[in-house]
C-alpha positions in Angstrom: 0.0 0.0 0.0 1.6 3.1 -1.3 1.0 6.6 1.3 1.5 9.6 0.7 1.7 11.5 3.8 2.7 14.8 4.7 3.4 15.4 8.9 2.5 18.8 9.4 4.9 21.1 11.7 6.8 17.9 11.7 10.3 19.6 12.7 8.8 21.4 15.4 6.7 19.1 16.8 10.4 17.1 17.6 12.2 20.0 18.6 9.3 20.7 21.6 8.8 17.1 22.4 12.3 15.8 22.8 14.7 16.8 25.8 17.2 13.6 25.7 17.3 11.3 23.0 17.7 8.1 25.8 14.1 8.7 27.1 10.7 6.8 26.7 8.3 8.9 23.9 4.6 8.0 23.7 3.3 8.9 20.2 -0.7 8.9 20.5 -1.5 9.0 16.6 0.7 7.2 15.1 -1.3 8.0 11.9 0.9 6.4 9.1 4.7 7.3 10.8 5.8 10.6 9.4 6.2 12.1 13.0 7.6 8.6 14.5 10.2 8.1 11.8 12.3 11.8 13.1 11.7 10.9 16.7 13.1 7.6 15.9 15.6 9.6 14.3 16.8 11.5 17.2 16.3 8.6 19.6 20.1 6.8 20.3 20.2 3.1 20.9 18.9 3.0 24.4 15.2 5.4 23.7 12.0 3.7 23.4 8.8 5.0 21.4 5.8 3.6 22.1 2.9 4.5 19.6 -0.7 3.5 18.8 -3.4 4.4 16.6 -6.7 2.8 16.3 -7.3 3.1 12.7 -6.3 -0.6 11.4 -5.1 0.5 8.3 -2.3 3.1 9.6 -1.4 0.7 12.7 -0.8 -2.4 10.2 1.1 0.3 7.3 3.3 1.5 10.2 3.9 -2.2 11.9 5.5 -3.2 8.2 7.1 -0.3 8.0 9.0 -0.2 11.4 9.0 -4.1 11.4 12.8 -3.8 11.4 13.1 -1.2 14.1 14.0 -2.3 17.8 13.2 0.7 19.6 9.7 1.1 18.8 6.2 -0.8 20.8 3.1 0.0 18.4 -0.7 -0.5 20.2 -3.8 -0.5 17.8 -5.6 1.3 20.7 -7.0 5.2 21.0 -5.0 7.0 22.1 -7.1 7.1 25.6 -5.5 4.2 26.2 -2.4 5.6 27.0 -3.0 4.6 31.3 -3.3 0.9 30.0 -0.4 1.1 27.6 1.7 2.5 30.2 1.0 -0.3 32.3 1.8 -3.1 29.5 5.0 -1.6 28.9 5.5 -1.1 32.7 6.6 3.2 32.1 6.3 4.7 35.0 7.2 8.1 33.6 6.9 9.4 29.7 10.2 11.5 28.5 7.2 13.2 26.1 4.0 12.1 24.7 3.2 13.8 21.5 -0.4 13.7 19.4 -1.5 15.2 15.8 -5.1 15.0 16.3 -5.6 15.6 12.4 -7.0 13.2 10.0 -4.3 11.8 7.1 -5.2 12.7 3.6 -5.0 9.1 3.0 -8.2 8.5 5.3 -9.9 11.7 4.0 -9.3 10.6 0.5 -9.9 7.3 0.7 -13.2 6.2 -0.3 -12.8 2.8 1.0 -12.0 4.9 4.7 -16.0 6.2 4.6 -14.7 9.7 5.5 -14.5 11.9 2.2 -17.2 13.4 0.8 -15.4 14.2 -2.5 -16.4 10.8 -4.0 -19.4 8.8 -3.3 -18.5 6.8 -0.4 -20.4 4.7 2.9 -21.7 7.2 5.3 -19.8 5.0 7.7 -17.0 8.1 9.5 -15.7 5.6 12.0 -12.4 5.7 13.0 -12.3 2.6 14.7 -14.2 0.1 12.9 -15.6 -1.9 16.0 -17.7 1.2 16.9 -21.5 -0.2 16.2 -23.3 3.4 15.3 -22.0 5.1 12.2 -22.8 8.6 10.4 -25.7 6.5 8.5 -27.3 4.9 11.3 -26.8 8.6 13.2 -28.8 10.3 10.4 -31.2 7.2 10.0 -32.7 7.7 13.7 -31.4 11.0 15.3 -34.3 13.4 15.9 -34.4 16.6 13.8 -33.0 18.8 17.5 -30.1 16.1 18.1 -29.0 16.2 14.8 -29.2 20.0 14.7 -27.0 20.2 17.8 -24.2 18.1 16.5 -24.0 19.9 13.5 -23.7 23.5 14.8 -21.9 22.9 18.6 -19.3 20.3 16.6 -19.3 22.0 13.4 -19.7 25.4 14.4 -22.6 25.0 11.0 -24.6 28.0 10.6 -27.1 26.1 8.6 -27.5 23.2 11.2 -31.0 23.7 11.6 -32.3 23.2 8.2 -30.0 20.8 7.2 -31.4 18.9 9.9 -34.3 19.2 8.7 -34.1 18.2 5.4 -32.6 14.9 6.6 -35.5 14.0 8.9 -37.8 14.7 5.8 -35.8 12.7 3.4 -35.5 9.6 5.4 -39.2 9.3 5.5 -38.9 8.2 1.9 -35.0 6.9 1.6 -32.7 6.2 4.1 -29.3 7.8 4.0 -26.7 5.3 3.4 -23.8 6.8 1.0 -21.7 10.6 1.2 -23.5 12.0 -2.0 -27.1 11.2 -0.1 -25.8 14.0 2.7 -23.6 15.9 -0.2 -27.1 16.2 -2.3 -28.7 18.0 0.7 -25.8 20.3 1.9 -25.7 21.3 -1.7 -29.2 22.3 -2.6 -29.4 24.1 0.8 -26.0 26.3 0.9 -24.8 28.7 -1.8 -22.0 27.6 -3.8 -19.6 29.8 -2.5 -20.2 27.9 0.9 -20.6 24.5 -0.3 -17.1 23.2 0.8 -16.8 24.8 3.6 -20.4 24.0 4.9 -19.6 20.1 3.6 -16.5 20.1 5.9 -18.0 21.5 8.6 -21.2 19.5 8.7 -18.3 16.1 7.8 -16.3 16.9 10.5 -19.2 17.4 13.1 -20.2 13.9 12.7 -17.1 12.5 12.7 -16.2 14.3 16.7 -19.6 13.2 17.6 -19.1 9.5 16.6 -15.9 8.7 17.9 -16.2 11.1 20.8 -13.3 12.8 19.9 -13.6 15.7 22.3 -14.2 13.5 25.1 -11.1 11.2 24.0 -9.0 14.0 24.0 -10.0 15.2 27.4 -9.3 12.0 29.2 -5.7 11.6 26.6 -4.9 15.1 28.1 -5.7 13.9 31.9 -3.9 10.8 31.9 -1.0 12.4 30.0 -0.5 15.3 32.7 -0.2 12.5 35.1 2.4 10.2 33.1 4.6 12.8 32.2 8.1 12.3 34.3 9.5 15.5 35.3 10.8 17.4 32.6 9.0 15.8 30.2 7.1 17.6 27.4 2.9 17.5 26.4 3.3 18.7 22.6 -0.5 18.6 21.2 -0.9 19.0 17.2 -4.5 20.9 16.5 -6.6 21.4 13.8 -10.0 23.3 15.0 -10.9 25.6 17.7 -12.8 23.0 19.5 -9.7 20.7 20.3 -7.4 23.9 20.8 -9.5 25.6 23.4 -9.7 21.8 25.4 -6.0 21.9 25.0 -5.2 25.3 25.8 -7.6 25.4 29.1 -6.0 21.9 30.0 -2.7 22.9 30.2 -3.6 26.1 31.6 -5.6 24.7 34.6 -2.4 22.5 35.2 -0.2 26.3 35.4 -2.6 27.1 38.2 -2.0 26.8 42.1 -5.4 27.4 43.1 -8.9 27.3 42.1 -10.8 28.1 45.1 -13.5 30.1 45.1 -12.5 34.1 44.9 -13.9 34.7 48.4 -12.3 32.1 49.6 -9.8 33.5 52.6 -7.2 31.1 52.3 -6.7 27.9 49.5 -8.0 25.0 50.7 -8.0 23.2 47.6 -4.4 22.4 47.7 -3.6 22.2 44.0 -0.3 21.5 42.4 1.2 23.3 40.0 2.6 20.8 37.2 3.1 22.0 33.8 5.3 25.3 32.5 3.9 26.6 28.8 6.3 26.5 26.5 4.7 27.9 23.8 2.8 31.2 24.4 1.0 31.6 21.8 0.2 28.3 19.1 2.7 27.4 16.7 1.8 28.0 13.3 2.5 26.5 9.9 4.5 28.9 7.9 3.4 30.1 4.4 5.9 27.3 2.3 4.3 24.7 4.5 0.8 26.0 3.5 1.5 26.1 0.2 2.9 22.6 -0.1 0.3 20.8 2.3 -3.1 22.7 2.6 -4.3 20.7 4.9 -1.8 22.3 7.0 -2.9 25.8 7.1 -5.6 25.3 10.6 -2.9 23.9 12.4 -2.0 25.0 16.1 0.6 23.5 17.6 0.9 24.2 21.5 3.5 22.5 24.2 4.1 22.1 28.0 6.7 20.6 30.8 5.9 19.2 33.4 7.9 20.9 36.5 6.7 18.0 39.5 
C-alpha cells in the first residue's frame, strides 16, 4: 500500500517534544509514521517510542514499515488508552507524549475509509471500525434537535438547523446510506460559494460526535499530565478551535495553584502546579508549509513541561 503523507509542523513538533534522545516517547497518533520516523531519528540506541493508533489500516502500514526497528512498541488502541499502555510496557514516567489530532489525507481521500465526501463513499465516518453506530445509522434515527445540535456545537454550522431538517424529511422516503445522499442535501441548501466549507463542517461534526473525539481527547490530556516524568514535554498538534480551546484550558488549569473560590480567605484546595507553557501563543504553519500541504494551514501546535 503506497501513502503519501505529509506530517505537518513535523520539525517542530520534535524539537518541543524531545529533551534527551535516551528517554521513553509515547506517540498517541501514530497515523501512518511521518512524525515517528524523526523521533526515531533522534532517539540513540537506548530510547523507546511507544505509539498506537486505532485506525487498522495506519497501525498495520506502520507495523510493516517499522518491522525492522527495535526501539519502537506500536498498540492498535486510542490513544485514551495511554494509562493501559503505560501499564503493559510497565513506564512509569513518559520523556514526552506527543499527538496530531488531524485526520491523514489518506483517510480523507480514501473512499474505502467512509470519510471523504469528494467521492461517493459509505456514510460510515468511524475511525475505529468496531464502533457499532456510524454517520448513517446517526442520520437514520437522530431526531431533527439532536441532529441540529451536532452539526452547529461540533461543526460550528450555521445552517444546522435546516439541514437537519431536510434529513429528517428525506428519510421518511430513503434512508441515508452513502456521502453523496448527505452531499445532495448540503448542496441544494447552501450557496455555492459555501458549499465546501459547509460540507467540511457538517463532515467533520459527525465525525467528533461518533468517535467522541472531544471526550477522548480530554481523558488523553488527563492521563497524559499524570504520566509525564519530570521534565517531560505535552506537545498537542490541532486542527479546529474546539480541540485547541480543550488543550489550551487543560494545560492552563495544570499552570494554576489554586482554584478556590475568589472569596475564599485562604486555599483549601491544595492544587499543584505541574506544567510550565512552552509555547505562548500556538505554533503556526508557515506560508511554504501551507502552500505545499493545505491541509496544513488550521494547524495549532501548542506545548508544556511538566515541572513535579
Amino acid at each position: 500500500m503506497e501513502i503519501i503523507h505529509k506530517p505537518v509542523l513535523a520539525k517542530e513538533c520534535v524539537d518541543l517534544l524531545m529533551s534527551r534522545p535516551d528517554g521513553v516517547y509515547f506517540d498517541g497518533t501514530l497515523g501512518f509514521g511521518g512524525h515517528t520516523s524523526l523521533i526515531l531519528s533522534r532517539l540513540d540506541a537506548n530510547g523507546v517510542h511507544i505509539a498506537t493508533d486505532v485506525d487498522e489500516k495506519a497501525f498495520n502500514y506502520c507495523r510493516e514499515r517499522f518491522s525492522e526497528e527495535k526501539r519502537i512498541r506500536l498498540y492498535n488502541f486510542n490513544f485514551d488508552h495511554i494509562g493501559i499502555i503505560s501499564k503493559l510496557e510497565s513506564v512509569s514516567g513518559f520523556s514526552g507524549i506527543f499527538a496530531d489530532l488531524g485526520v491523514s489525507s489518506f483517510q480523507l481521500d480514501n473512499t474505502e475509509s467512509g470519510f471523504t465526501y469528494r467521492e461517493n463513499s459509505p456514510l460510515d465516518l468511524r475511525m475505529d471500525k468496531n464502533l457499532k453506530l456510524t454517520a448513517s445509522d446517526l442520520l437514520n434515527s437522530f431526531d431533527e434537535s439532536e441532529i441540529a445540535r451536532i452539526l452547529f456545537e461540533l461543526g460550528e454550522e450555521k445552517n444546522s438547523r435546516k439541514i437537519a431538517a431536510e434529513i429528517v424529511q428525506i428519510r421518511r422516503v430513503k434512508p441515508f446510506r452513502e456521502s453523496a445522499d448527505l452531499v445532495d442535501v448540503i448542496k441544494r441548501l447552501t450557496p455555492p460559494n459555501y458549499v465546501i466549507k459547509s460540507l467540511s463542517r457538517v463532515f467533520m461534526a459527525l465525525r467528533i460526535y461518533l468517535n467522541d473525539e472531544l471526550g477522548k481527547l480530554e481523558k488523553f490530556l488527563q492521563h497524559s499530565v499524570d504520566l509525564l516524568e519530570k521534565g517531560g514535554r505535552l506537545v498537542v498538534l490541532t486542527y479546529h478551535s474546539l480541540e485547541d480551546r480543550i488543550v489550551k484550558d487543560v494545560m492552563k488549569y495544570e499552570t494554576v495553584s489554586c482554584v478556590c473560590p475568589r472569596d475564599f480567605p485562604i486555599c483549601k484546595c491544595g492544587k499543584q502546579v505541574r506544567l510550565k507553557i512552552l509555547t505562548k501563543k500556538p505554533v503556526l504553519p508557515g506560508e511554504d508549509e501551507i502552500r505545499i500541504n493545505r491541509r496544513a494551514r488550521s494547524a495549532k501546535l501548542r506545548a508544556a513541561e511538566k515541572i513535579v
